[in-house]
ChimeraX commands (.cxc) that place a marker at each C-alpha (Angstrom):
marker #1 position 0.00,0.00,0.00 radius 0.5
marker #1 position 3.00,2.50,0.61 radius 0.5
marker #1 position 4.47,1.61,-2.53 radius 0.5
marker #1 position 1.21,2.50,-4.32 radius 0.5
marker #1 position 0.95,5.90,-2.35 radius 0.5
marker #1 position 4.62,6.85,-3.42 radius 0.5
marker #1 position 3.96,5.75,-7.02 radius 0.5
marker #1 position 1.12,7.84,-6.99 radius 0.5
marker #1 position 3.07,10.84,-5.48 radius 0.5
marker #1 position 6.05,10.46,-8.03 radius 0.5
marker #1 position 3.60,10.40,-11.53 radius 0.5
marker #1 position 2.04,13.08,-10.47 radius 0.5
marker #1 position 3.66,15.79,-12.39 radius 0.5
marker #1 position 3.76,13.27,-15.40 radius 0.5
marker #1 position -0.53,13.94,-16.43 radius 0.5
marker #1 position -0.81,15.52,-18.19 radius 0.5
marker #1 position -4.16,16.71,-17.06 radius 0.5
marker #1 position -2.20,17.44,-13.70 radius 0.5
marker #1 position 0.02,20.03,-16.05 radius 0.5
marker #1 position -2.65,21.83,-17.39 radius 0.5
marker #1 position -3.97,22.39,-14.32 radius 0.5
marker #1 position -0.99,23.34,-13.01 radius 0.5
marker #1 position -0.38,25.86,-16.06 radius 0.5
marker #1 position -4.04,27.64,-15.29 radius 0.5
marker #1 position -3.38,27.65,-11.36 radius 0.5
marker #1 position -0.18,29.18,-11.35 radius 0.5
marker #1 position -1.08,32.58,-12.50 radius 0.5
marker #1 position -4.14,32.91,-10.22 radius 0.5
marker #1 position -1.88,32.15,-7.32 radius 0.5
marker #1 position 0.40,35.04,-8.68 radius 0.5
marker #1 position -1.91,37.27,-8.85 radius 0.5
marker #1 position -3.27,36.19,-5.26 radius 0.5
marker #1 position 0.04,36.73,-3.92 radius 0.5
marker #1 position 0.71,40.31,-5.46 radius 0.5
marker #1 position -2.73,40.97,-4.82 radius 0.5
marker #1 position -2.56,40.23,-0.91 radius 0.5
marker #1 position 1.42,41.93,-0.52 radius 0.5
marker #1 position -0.29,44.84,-2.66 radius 0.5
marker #1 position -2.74,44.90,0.40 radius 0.5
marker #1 position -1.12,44.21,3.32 radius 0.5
marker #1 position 1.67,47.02,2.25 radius 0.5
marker #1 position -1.11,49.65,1.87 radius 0.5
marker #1 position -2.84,48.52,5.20 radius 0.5
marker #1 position 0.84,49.00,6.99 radius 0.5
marker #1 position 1.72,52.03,5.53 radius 0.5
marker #1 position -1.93,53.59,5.47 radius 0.5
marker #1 position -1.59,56.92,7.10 radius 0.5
marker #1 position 1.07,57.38,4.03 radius 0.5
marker #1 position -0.98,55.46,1.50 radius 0.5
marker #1 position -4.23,58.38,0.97 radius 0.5
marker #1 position -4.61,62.18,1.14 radius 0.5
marker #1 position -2.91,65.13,-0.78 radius 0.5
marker #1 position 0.18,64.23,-0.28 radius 0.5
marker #1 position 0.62,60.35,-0.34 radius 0.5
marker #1 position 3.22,58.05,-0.88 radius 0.5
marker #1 position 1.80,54.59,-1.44 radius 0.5
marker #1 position 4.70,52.08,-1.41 radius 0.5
marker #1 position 2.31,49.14,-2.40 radius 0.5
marker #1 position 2.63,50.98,-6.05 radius 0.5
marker #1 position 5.79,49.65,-6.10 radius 0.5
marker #1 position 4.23,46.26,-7.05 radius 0.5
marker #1 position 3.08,47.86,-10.35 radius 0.5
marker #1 position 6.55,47.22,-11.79 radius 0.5
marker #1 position 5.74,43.44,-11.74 radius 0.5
marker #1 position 3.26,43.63,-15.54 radius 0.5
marker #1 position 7.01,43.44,-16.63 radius 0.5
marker #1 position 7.53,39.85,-16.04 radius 0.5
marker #1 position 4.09,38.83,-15.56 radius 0.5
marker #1 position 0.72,38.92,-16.68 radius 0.5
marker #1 position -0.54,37.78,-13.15 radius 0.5
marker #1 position 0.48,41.23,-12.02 radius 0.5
marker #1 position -2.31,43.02,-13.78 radius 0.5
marker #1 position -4.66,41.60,-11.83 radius 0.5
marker #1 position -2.97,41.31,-8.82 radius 0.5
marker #1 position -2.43,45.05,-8.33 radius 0.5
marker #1 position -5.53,45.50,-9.26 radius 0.5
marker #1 position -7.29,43.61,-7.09 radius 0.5
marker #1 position -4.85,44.43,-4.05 radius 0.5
marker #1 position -5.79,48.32,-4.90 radius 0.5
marker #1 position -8.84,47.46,-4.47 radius 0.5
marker #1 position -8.97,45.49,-1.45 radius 0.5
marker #1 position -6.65,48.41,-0.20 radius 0.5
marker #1 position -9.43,51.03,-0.86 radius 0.5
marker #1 position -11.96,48.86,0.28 radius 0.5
marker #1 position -10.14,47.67,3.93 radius 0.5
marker #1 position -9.06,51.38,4.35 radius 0.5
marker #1 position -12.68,53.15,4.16 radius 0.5
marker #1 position -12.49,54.86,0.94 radius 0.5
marker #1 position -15.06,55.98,-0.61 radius 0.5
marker #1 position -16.83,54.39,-3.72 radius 0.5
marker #1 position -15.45,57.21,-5.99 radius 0.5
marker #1 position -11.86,56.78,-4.82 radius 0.5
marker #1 position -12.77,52.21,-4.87 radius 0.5
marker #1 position -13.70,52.71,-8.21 radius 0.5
marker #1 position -11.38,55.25,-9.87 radius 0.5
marker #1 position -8.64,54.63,-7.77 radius 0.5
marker #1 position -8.70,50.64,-8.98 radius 0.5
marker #1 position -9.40,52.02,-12.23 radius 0.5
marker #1 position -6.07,54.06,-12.43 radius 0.5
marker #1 position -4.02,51.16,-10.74 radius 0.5
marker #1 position -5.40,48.94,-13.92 radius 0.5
marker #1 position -4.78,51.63,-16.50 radius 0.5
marker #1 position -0.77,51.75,-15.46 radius 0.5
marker #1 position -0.47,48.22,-14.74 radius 0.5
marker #1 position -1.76,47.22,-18.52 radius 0.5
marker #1 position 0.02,50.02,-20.04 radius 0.5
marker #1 position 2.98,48.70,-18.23 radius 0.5
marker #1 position 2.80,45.12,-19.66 radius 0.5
marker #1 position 2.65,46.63,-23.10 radius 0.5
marker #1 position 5.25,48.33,-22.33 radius 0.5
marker #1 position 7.53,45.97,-20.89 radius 0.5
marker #1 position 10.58,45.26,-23.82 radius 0.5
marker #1 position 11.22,49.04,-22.42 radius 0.5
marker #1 position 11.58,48.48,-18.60 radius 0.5
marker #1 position 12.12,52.36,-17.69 radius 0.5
marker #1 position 9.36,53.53,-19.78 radius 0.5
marker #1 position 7.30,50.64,-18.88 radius 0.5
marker #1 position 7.11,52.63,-15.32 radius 0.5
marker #1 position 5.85,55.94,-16.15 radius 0.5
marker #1 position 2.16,54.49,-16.84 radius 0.5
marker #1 position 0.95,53.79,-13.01 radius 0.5
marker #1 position 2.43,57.09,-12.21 radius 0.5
marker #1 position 0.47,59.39,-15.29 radius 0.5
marker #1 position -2.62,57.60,-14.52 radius 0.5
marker #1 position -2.20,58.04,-10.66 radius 0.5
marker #1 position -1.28,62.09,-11.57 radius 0.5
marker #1 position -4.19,62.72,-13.78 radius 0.5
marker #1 position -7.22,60.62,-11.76 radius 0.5
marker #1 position -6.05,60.79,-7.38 radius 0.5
marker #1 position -6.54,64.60,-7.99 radius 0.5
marker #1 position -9.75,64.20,-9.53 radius 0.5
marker #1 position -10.87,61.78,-6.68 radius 0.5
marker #1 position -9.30,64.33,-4.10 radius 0.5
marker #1 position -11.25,66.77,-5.56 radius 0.5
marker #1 position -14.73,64.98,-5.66 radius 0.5
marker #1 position -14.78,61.97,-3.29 radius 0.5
marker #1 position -13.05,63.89,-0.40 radius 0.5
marker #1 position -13.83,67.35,-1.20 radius 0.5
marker #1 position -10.51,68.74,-0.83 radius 0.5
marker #1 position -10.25,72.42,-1.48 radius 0.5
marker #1 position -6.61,72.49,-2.69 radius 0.5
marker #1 position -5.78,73.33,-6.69 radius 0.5
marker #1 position -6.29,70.59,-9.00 radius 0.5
marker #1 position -2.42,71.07,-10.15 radius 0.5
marker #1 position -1.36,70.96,-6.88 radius 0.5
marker #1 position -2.61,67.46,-5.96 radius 0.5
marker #1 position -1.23,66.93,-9.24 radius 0.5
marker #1 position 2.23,67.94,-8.20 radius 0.5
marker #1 position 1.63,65.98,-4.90 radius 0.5
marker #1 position 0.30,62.82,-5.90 radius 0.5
marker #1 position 3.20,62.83,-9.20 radius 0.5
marker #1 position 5.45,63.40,-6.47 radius 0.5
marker #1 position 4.47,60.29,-4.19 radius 0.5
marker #1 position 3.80,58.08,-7.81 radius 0.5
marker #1 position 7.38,58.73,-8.84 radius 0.5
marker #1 position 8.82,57.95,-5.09 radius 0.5
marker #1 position 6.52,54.51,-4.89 radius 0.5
marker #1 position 6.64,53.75,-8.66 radius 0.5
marker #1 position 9.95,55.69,-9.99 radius 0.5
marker #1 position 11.93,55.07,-7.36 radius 0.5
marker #1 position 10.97,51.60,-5.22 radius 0.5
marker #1 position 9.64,50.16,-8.35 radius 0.5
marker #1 position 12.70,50.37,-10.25 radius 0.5
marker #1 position 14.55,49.00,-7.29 radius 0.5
marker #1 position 12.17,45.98,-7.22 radius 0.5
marker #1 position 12.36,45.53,-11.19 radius 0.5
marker #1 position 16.36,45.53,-10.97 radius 0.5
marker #1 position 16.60,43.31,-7.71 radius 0.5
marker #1 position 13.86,40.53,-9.53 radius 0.5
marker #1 position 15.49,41.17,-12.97 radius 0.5
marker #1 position 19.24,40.32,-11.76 radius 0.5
marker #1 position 17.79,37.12,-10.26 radius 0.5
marker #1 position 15.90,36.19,-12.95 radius 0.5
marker #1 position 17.55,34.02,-15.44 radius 0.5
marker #1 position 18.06,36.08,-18.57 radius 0.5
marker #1 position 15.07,36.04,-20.69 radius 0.5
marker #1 position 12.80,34.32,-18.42 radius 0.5
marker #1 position 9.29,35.72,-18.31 radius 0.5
marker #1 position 6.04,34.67,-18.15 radius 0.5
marker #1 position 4.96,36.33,-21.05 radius 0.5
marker #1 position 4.46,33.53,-24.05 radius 0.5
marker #1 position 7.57,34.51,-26.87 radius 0.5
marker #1 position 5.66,35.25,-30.24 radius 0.5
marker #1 position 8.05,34.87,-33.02 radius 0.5
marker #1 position 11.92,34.27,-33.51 radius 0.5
marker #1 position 12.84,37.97,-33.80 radius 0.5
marker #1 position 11.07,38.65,-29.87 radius 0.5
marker #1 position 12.89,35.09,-28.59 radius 0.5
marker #1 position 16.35,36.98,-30.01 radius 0.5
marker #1 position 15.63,40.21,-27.93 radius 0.5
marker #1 position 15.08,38.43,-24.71 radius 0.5
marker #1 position 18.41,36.68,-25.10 radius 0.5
marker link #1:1,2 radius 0.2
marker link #1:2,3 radius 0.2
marker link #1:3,4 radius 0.2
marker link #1:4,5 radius 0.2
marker link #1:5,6 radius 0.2
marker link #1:6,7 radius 0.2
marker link #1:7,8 radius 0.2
marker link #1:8,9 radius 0.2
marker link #1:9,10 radius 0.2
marker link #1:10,11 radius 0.2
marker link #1:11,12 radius 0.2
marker link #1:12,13 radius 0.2
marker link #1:13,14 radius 0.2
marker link #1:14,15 radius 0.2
marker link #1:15,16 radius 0.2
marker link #1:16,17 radius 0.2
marker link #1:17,18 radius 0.2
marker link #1:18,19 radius 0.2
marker link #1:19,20 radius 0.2
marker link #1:20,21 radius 0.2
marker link #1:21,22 radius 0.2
marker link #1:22,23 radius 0.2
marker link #1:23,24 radius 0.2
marker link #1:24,25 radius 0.2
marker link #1:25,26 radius 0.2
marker link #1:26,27 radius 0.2
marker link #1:27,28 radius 0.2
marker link #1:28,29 radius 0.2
marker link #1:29,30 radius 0.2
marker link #1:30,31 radius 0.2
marker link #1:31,32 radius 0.2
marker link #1:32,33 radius 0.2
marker link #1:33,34 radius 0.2
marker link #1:34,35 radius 0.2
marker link #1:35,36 radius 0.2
marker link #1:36,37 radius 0.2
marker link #1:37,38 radius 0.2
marker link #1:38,39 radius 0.2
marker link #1:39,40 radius 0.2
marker link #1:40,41 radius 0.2
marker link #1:41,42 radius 0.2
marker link #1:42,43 radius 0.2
marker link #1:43,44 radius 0.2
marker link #1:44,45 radius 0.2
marker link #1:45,46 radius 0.2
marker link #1:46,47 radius 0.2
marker link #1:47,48 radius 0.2
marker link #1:48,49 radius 0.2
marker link #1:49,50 radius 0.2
marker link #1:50,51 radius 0.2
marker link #1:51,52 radius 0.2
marker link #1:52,53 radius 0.2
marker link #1:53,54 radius 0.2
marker link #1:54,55 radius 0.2
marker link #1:55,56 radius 0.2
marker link #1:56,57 radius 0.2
marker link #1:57,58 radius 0.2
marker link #1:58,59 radius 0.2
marker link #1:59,60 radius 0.2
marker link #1:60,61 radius 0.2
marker link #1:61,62 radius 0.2
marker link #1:62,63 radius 0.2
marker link #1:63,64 radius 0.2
marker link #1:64,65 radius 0.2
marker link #1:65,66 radius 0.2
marker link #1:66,67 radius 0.2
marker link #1:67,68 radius 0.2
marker link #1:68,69 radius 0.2
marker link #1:69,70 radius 0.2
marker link #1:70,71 radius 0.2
marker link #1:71,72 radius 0.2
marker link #1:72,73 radius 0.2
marker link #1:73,74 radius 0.2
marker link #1:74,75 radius 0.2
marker link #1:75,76 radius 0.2
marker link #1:76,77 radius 0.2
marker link #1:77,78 radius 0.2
marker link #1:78,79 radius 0.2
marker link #1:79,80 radius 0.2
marker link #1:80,81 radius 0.2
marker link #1:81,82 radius 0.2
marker link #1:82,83 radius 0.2
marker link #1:83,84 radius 0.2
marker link #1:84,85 radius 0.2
marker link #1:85,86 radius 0.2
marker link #1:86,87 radius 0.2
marker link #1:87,88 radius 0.2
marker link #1:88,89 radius 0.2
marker link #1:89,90 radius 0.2
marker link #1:90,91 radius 0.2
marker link #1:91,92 radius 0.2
marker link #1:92,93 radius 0.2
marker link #1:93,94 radius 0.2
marker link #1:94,95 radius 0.2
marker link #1:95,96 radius 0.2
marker link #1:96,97 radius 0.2
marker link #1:97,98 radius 0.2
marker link #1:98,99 radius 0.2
marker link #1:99,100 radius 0.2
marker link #1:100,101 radius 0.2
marker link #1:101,102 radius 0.2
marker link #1:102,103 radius 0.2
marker link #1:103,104 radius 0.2
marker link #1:104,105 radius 0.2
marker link #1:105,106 radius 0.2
marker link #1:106,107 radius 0.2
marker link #1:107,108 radius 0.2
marker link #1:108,109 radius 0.2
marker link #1:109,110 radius 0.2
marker link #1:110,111 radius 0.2
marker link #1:111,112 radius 0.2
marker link #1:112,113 radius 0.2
marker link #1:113,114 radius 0.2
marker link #1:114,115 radius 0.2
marker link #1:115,116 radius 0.2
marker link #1:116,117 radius 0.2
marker link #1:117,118 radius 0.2
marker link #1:118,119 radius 0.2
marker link #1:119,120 radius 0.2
marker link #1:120,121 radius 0.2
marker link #1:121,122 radius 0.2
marker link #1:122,123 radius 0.2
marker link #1:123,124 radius 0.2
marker link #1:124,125 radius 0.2
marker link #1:125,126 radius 0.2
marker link #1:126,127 radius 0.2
marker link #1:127,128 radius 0.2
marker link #1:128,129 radius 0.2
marker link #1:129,130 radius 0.2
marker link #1:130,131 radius 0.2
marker link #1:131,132 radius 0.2
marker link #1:132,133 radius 0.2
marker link #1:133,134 radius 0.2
marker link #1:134,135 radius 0.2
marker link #1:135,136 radius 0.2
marker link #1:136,137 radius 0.2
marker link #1:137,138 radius 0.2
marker link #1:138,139 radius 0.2
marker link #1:139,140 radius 0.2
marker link #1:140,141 radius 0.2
marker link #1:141,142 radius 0.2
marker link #1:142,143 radius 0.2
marker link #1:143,144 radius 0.2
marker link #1:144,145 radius 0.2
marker link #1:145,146 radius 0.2
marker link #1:146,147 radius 0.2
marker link #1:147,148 radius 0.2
marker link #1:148,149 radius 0.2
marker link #1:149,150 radius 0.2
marker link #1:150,151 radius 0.2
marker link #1:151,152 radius 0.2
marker link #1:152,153 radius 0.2
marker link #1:153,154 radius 0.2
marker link #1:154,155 radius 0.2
marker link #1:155,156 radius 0.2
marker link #1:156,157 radius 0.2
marker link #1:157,158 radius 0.2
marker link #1:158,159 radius 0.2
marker link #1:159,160 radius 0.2
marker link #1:160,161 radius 0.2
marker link #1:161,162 radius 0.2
marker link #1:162,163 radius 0.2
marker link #1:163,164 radius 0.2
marker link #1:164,165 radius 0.2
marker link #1:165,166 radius 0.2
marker link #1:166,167 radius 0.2
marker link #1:167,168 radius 0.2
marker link #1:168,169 radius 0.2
marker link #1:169,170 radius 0.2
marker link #1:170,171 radius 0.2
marker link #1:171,172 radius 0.2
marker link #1:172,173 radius 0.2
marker link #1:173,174 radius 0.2
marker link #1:174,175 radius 0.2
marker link #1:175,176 radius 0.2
marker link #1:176,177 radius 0.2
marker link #1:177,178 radius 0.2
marker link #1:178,179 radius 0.2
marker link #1:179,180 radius 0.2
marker link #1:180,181 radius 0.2
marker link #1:181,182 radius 0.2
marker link #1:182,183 radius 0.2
marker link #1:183,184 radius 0.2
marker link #1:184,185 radius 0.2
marker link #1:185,186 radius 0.2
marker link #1:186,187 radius 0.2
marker link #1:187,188 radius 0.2
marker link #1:188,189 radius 0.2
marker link #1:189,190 radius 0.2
marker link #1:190,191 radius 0.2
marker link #1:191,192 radius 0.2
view
């Protein structure tokens, strides 16, 4: 009976029904993980993570569309769990989730140009936070000065921390390795 059990154990990985599986579970447990870290890093950091001037280090985690896929909606849904575990209201749920998604897609597309790839989260966060400032909270300040303020914490979480976290994950990735699917021989020769 034990050798059947450890048989069992050891083929495993060999269905191929197993593998396929395995190929649609691994990238909802990615984006479970980012999307709980994304969460639990707003939740620590929360009296920096909302107002006029915020910093929210969780956006650091929008670097990630640039190896995976999973990280779309994993930032997502940790903004939104964020926003939702904080009190925010359903303006800033909504729109702030919405500009989280906006920068993490762009991002992906974006992702053969790693510094570039990084500027989406923080344009989207600039041009809709002040908007949800404005309107949600009802904060009296300029619109282009919770521009300047919110830019300012985008570029510190995204600019800054987010490059840090692409360079530290891309020097201990082998090179090449993402888990984005390589579409023809001329992409497969860029990535090497």
């Amino acid at each position: 009976r034990r050798v059947r059990s450890i048989r069992f154990f050891l083929s495993v990985g060999k269905d191929p029904k197993m593998k396929a599986t395995q190929k649609k579970l691994r990238p909802m447990c990615e984006a479970a993980v980012i999307a709980a870290l994304y969460a639990a890093v707003t939740l620590v950091t929360a009296p920096l993570a909302s107002g006029v001037i915020q910093v929210r280090i969780a956006e650091a985690l929008c670097a990630l569309p640039i190896f995976t896929p999973s990280a779309i909606p994993g930032v997502t849904l940790g903004c939104l769990l964020a926003n939702l575990l904080t009190g925010s209201p359903l303006p800033d749920v909504i729109f702030g989730t919405l500009a989280t998604l906006i920068g993490a897609v762009l991002t992906a597309l974006l992702r053969r140009h790693p510094i570039p790839a990084l500027l989406p989260p923080i344009v989207s966060n600039a041009v809709i936070i002040p908007l949800v400032l404005k309107y949600a909270y009802k904060v009296e300040e300029a619109y282009l000065y919770t521009v300047l303020t919110v830019s300012a914490g985008e570029i510190i979480s995204v600019g800054v921390l987010g490059f840090i976290l692409f360079s530290l994950i891309k020097k201990r990735l082998p090179r090449g390795l993402t888990a984005y699917p390589v579409r023809d021989k001329r992409e497969a020769a860029q990535t090497n």
